[in-house]
C-alpha positions as CSV (number, residue, x, y, z in Angstrom):
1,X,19.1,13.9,-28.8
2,X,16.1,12.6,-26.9
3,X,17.1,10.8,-23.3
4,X,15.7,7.3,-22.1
5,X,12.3,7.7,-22.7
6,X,11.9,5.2,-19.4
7,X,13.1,8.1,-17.1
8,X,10.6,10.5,-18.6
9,X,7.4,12.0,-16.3
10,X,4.7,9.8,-18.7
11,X,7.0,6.7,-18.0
12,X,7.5,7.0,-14.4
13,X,3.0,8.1,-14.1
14,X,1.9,5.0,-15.6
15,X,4.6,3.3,-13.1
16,X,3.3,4.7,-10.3
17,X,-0.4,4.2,-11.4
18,X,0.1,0.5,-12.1
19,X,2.2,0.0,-8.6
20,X,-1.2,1.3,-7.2
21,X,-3.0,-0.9,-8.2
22,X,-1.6,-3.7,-6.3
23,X,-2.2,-6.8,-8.6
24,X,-0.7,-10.1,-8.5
25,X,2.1,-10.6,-11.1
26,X,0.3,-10.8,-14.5
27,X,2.8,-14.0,-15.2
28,X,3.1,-15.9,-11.9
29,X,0.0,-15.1,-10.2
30,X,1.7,-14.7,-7.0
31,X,1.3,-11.4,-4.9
32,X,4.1,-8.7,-5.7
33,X,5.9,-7.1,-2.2
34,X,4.9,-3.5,-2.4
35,X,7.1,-2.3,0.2
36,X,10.2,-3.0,-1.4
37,X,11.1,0.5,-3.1
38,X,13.8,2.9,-3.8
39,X,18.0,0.8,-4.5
40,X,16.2,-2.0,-2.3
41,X,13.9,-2.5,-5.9
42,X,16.6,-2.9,-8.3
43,X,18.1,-6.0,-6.1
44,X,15.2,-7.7,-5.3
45,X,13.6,-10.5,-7.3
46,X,10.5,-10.0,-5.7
47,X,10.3,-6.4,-6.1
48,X,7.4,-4.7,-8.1
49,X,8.3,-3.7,-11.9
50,X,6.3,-2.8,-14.9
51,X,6.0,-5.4,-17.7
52,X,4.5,-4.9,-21.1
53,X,2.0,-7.7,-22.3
54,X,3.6,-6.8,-26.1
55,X,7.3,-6.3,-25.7
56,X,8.5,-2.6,-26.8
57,X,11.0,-4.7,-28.7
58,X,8.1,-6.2,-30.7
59,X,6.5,-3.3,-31.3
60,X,4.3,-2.8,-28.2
61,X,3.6,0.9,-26.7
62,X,5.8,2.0,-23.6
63,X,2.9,4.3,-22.5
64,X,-0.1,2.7,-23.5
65,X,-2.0,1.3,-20.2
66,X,-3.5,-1.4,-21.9
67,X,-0.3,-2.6,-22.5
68,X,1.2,-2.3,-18.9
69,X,1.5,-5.5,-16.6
70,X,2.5,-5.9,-12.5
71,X,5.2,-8.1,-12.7
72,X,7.9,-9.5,-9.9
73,X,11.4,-8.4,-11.7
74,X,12.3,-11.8,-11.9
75,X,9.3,-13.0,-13.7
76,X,9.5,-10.1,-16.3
77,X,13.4,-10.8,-16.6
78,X,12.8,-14.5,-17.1
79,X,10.0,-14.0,-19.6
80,X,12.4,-11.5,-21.9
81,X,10.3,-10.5,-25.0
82,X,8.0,-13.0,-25.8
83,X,4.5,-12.5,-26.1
84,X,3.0,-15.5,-24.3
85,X,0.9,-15.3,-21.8
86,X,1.5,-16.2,-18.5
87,X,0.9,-19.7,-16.7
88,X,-2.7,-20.7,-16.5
89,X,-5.0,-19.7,-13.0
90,X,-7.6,-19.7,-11.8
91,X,-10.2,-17.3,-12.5
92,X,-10.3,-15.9,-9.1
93,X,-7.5,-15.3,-6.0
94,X,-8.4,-18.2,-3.5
């Protein structure tokens, strides 16, 4: 039997190359606190997770970067699996 395929090395690469790219959340627009890390992460709305645009529960890829989003765990806990975009922005970070 397989494990968690969320604890697996591809999994936990495209995690850490997303968290460095330091972008806004994809949904909110606001900036993401890159410092919070480690136990501190999984209490912390505010904390840095990774968000699919297409939920894996609607068929979207768990490793495909195209597919990954930076996302405040709040935000991607609020949004749950729908498919929407996020609220409209402006086009550039005033």
């Amino acid at each position: 039997m397989a494990g968690n395929p969320r604890n697996g090395r591809p999994y936990r690469r495209l995690t850490a190359q997303q968290r460095a790219l330091r972008l806004p959340c994809w949904w909110c627009g606001h900036d993401i606190d890159y410092r919070i890390t480690g136990e501190q992460a999984k209490r912390s709305s505010w904390a840095f997770t990774l968000d699919h645009a297409t939920p894996i529960s609607l068929g979207g890829s768990l490793l495909d970067p195209a597919n990954a989003r930076s996302a405040h765990r709040r935000c991607n806990s609020a949004r749950g699996n729908r498919v929407a975009q996020g609220p409209q922005r402006a086009s550039r970070r005033w």
